[in-house]
Every structure is written in structure tokens, then in C-alpha cells.
mmCIF file as Biopython writes it, N, C-alpha, C and O atoms, coordinates in Angstrom:
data_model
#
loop_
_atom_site.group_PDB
_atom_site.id
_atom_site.type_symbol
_atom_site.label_atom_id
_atom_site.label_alt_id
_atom_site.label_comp_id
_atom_site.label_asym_id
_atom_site.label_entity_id
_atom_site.label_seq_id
_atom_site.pdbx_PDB_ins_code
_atom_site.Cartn_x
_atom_site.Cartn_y
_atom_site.Cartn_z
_atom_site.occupancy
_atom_site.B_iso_or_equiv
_atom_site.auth_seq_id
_atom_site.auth_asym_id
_atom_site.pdbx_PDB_model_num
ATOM 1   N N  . UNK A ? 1  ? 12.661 9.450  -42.134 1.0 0.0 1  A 1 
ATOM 2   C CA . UNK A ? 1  ? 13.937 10.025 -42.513 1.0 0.0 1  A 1 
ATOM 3   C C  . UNK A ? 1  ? 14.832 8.969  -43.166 1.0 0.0 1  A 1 
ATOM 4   O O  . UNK A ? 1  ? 15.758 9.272  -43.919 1.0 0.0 1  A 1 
ATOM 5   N N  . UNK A ? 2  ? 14.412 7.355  -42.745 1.0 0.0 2  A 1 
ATOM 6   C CA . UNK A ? 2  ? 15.597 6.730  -43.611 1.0 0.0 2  A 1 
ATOM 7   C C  . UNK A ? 2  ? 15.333 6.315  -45.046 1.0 0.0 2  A 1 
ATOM 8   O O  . UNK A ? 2  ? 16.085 5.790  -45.867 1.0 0.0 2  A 1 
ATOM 9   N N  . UNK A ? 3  ? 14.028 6.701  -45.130 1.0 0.0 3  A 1 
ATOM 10  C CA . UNK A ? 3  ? 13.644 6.088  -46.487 1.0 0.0 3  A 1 
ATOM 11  C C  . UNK A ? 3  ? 13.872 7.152  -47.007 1.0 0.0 3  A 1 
ATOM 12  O O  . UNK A ? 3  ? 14.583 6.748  -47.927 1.0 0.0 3  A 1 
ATOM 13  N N  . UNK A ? 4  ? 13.824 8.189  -47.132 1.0 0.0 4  A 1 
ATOM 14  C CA . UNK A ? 4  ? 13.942 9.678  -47.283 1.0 0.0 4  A 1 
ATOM 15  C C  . UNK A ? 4  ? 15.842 9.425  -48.046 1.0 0.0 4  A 1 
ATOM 16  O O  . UNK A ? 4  ? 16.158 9.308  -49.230 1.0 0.0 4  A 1 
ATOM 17  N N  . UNK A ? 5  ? 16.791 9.421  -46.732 1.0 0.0 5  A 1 
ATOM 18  C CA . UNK A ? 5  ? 17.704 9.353  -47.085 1.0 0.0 5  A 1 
ATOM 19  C C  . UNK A ? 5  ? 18.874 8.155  -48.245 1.0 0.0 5  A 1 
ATOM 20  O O  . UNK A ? 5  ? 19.956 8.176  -48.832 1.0 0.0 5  A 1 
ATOM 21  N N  . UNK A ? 6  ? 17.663 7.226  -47.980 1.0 0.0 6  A 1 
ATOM 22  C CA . UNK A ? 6  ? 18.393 5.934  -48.942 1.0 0.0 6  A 1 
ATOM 23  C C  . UNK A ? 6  ? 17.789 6.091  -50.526 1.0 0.0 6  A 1 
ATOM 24  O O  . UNK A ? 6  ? 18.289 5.358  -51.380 1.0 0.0 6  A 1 
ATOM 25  N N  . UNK A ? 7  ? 16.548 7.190  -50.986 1.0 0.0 7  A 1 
ATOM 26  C CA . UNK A ? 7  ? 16.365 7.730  -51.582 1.0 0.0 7  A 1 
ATOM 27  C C  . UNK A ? 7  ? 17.304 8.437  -52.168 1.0 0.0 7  A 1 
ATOM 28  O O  . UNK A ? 7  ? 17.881 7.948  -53.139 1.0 0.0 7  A 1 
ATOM 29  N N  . UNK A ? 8  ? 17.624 9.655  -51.724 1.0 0.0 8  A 1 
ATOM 30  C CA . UNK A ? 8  ? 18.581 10.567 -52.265 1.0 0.0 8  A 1 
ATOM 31  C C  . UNK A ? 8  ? 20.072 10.762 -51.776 1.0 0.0 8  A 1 
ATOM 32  O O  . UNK A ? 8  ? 20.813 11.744 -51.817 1.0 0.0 8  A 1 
ATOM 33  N N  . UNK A ? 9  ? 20.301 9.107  -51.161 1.0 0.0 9  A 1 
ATOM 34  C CA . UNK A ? 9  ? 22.066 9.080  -51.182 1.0 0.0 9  A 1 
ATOM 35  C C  . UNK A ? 9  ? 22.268 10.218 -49.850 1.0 0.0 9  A 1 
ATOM 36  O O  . UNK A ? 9  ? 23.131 11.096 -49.847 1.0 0.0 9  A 1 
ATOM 37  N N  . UNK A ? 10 ? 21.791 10.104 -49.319 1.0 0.0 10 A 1 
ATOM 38  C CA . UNK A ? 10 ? 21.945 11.529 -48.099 1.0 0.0 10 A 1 
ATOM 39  C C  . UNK A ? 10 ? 21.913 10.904 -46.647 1.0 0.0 10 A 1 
ATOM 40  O O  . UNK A ? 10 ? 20.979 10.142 -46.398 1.0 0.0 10 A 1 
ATOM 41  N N  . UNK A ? 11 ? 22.853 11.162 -45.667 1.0 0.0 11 A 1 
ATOM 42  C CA . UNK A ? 11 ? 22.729 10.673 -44.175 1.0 0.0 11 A 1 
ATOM 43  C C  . UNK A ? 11 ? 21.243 10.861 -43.519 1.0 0.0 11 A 1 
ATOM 44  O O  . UNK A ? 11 ? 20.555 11.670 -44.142 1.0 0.0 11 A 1 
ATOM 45  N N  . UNK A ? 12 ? 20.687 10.332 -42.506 1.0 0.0 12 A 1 
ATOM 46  C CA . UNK A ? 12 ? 19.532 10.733 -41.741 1.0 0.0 12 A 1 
ATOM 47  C C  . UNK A ? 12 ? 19.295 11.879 -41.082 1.0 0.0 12 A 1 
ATOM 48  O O  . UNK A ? 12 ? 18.266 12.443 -40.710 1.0 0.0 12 A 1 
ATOM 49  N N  . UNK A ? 13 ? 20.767 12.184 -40.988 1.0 0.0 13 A 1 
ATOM 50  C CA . UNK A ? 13 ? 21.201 13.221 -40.152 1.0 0.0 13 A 1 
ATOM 51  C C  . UNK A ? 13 ? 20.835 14.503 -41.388 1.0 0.0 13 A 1 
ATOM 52  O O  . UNK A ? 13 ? 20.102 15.478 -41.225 1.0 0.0 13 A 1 
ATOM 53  N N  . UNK A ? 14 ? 21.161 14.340 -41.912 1.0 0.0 14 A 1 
ATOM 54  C CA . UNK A ? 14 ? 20.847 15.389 -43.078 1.0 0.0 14 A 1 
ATOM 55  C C  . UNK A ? 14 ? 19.286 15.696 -43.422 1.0 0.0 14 A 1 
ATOM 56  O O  . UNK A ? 14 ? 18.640 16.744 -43.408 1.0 0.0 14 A 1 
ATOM 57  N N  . UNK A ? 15 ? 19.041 14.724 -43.650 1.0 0.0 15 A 1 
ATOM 58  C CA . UNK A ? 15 ? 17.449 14.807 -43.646 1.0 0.0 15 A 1 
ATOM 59  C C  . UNK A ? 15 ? 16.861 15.035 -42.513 1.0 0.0 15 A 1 
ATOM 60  O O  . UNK A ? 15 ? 15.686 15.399 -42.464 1.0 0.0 15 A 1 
ATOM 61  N N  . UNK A ? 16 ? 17.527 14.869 -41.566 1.0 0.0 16 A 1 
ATOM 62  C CA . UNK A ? 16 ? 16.543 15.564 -40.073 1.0 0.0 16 A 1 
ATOM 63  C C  . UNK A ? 16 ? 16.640 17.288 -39.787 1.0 0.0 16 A 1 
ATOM 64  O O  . UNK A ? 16 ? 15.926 18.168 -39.306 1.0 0.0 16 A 1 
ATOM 65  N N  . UNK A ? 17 ? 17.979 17.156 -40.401 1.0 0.0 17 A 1 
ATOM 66  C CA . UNK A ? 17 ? 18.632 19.079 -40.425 1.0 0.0 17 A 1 
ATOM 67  C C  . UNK A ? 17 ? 17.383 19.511 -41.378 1.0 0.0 17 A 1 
ATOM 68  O O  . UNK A ? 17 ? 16.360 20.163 -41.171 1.0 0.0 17 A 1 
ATOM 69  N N  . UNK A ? 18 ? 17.691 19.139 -42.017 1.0 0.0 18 A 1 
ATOM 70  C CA . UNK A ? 18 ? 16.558 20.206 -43.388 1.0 0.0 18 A 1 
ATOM 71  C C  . UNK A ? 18 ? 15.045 20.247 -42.950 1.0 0.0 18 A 1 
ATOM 72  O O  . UNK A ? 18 ? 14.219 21.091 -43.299 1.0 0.0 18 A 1 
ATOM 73  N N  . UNK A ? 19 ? 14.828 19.093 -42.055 1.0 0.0 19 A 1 
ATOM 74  C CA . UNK A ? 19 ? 12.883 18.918 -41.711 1.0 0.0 19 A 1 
ATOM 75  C C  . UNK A ? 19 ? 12.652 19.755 -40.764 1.0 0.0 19 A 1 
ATOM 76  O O  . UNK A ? 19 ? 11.683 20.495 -40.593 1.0 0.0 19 A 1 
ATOM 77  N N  . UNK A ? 20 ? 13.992 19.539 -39.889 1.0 0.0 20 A 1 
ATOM 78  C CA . UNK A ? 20 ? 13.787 20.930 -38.416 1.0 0.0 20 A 1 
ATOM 79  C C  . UNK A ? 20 ? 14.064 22.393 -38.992 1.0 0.0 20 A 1 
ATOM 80  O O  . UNK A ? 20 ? 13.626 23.321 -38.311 1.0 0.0 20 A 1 
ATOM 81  N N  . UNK A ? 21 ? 14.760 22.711 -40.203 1.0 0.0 21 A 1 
ATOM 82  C CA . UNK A ? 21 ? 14.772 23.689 -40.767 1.0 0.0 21 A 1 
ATOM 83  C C  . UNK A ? 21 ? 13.108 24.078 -41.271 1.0 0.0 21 A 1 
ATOM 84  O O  . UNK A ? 21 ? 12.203 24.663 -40.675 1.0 0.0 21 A 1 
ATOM 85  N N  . UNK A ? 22 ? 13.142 23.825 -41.832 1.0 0.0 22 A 1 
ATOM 86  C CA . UNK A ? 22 ? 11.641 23.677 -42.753 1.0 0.0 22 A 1 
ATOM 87  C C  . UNK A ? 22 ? 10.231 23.935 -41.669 1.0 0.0 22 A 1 
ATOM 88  O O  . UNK A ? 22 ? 9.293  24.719 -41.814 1.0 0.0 22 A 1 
ATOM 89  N N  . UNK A ? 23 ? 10.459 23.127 -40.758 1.0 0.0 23 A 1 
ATOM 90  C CA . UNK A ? 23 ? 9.474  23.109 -39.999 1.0 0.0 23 A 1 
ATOM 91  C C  . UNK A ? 23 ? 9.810  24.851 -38.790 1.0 0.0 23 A 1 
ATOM 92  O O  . UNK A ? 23 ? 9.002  25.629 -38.283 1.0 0.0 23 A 1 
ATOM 93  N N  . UNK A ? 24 ? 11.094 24.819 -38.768 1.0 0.0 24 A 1 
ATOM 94  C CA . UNK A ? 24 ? 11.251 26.794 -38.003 1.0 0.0 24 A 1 
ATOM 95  C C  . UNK A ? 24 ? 10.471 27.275 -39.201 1.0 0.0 24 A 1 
ATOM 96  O O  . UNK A ? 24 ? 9.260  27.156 -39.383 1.0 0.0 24 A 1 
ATOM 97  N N  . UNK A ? 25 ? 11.394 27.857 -40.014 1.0 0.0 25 A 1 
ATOM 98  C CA . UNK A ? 25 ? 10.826 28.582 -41.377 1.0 0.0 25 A 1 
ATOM 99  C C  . UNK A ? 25 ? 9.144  28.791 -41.610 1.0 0.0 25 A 1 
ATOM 100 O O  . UNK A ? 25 ? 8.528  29.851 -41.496 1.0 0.0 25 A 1 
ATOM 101 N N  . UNK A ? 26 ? 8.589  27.433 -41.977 1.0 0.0 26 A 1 
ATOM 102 C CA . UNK A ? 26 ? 7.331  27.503 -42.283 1.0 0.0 26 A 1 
ATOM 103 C C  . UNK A ? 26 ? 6.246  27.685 -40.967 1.0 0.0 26 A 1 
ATOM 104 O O  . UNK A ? 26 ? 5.068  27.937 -41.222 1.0 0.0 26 A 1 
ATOM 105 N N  . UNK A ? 27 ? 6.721  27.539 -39.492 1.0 0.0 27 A 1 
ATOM 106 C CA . UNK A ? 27 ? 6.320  27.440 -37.771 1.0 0.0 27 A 1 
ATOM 107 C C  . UNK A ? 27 ? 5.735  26.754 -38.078 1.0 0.0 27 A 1 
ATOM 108 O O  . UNK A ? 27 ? 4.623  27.274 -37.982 1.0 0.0 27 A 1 
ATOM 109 N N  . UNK A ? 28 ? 5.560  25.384 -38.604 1.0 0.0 28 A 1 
ATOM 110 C CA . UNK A ? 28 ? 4.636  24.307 -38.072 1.0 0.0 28 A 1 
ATOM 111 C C  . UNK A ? 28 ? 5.216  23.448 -36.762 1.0 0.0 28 A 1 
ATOM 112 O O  . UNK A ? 28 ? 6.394  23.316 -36.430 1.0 0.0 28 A 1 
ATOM 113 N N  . UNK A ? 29 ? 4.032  22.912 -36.128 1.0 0.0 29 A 1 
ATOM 114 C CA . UNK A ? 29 ? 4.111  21.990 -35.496 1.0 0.0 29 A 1 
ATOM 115 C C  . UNK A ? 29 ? 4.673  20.520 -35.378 1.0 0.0 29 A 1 
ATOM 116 O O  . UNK A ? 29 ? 5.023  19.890 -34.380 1.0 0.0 29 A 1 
ATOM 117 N N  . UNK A ? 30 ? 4.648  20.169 -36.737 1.0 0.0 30 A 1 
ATOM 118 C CA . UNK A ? 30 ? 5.029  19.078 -37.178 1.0 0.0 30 A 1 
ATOM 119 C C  . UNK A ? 30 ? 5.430  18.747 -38.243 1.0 0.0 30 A 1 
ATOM 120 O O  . UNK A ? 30 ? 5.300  19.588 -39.132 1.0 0.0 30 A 1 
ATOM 121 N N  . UNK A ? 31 ? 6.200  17.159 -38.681 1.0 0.0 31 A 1 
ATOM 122 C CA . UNK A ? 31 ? 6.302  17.222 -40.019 1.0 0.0 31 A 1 
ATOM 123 C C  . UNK A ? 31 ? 5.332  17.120 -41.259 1.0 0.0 31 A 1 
ATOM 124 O O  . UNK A ? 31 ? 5.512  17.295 -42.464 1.0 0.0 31 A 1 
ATOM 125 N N  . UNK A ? 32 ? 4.157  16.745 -40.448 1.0 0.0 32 A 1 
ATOM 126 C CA . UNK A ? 32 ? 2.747  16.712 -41.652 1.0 0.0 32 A 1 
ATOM 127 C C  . UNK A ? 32 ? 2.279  18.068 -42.049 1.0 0.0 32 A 1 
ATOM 128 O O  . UNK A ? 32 ? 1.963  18.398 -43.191 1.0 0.0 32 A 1 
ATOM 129 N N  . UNK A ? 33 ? 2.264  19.143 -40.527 1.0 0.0 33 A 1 
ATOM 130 C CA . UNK A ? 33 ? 1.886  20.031 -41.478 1.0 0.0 33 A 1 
ATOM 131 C C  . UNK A ? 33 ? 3.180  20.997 -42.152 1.0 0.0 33 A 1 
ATOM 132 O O  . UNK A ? 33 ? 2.931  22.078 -42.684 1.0 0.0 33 A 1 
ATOM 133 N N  . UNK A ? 34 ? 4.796  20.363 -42.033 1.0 0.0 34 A 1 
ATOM 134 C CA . UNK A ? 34 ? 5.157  20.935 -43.022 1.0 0.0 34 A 1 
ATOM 135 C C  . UNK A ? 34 ? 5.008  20.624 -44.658 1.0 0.0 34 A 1 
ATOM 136 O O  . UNK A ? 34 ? 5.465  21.388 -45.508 1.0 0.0 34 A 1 
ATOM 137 N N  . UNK A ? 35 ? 4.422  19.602 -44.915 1.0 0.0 35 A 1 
ATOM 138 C CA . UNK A ? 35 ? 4.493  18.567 -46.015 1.0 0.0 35 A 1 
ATOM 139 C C  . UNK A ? 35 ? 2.897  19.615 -46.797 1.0 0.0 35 A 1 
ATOM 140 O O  . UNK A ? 35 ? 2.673  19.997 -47.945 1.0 0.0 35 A 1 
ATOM 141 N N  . UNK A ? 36 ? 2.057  19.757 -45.411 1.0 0.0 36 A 1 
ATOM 142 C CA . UNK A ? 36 ? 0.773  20.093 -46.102 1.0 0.0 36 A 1 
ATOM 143 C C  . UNK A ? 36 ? 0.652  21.047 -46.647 1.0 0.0 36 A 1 
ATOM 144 O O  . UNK A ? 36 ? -0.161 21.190 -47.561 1.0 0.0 36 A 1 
ATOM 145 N N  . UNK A ? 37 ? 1.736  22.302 -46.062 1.0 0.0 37 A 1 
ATOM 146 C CA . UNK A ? 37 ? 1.900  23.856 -46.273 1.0 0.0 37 A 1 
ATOM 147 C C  . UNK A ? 37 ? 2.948  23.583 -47.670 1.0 0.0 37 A 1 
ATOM 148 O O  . UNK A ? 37 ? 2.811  24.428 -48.555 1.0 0.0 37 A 1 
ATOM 149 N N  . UNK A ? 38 ? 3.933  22.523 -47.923 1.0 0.0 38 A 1 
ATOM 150 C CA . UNK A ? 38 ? 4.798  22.950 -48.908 1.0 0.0 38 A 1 
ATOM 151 C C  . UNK A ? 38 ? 4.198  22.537 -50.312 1.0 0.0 38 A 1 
ATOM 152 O O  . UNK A ? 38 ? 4.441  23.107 -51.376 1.0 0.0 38 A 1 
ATOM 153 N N  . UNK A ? 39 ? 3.433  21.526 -50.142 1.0 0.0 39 A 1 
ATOM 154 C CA . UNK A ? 39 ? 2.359  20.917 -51.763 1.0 0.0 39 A 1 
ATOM 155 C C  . UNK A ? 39 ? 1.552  21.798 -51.437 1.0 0.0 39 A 1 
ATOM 156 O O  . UNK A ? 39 ? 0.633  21.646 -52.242 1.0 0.0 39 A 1 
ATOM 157 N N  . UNK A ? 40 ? 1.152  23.082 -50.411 1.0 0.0 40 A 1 
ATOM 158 C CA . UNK A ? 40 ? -0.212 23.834 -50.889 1.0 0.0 40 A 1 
ATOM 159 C C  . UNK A ? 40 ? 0.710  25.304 -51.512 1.0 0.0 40 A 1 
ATOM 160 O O  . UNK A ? 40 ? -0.063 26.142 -51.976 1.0 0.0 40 A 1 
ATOM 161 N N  . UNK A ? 41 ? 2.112  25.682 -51.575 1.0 0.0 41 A 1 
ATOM 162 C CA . UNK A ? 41 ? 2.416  26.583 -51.815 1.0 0.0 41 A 1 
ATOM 163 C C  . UNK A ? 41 ? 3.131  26.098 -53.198 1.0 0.0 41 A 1 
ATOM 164 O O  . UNK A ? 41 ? 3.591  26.986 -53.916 1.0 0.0 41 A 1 
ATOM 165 N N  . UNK A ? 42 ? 3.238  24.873 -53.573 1.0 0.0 42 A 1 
ATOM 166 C CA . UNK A ? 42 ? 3.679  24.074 -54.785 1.0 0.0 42 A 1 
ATOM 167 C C  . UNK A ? 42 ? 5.073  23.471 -54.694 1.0 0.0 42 A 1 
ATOM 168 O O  . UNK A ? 42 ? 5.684  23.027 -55.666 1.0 0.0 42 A 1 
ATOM 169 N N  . UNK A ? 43 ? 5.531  23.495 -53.419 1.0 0.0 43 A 1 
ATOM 170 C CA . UNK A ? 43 ? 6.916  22.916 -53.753 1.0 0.0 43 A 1 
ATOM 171 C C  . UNK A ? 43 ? 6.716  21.659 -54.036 1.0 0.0 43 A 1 
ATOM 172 O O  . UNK A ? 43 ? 7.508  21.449 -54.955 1.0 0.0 43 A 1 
ATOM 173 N N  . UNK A ? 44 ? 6.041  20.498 -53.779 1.0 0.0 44 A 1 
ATOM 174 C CA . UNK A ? 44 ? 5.800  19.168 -53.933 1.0 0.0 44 A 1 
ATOM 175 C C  . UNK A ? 44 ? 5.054  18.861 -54.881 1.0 0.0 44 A 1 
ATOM 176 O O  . UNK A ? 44 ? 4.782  17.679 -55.094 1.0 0.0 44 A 1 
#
């Protein structure tokens, strides 16, 4: 999350909101398989 956030100018805190979002939404378990489900549906 901090490399994440020093990336795009954004708190950690922000980037943790959107991963726990992402990860309800899509019901994964984790953050890998939200990463794996979002480059297999093309967001990445």
C-alpha cells in the first residue's frame, strides 16, 4: 500500500479503502486474488 500510494500522490489509508472495497465486490480472499480476477477481466 505505500508504494502504491507514493505512486499516485494518495494516503495509505486510501489505498487500503479501495483494496478492502475491491476485494468485498469481487469476494476474494485476498489481495492476489483480487489483482488475478481484475487483469483476467482486463482492468490491469
Amino acid at each position: 500500500a505505500a508504494e502504491i500510494s507514493l505512486i499516485l500522490s494518495i494516503s495509505t489509508h486510501t489505498v487500503n479503502f479501495h483494496q478492502k472495497n475491491m476485494q468485498r465486490k469481487f469476494n476474494a480472499p485476498n489481495k492476489t486474488q483480487v489483482a488475478s480476477y481484475a487483469a483476467a477481466i482486463g482492468l490491469l
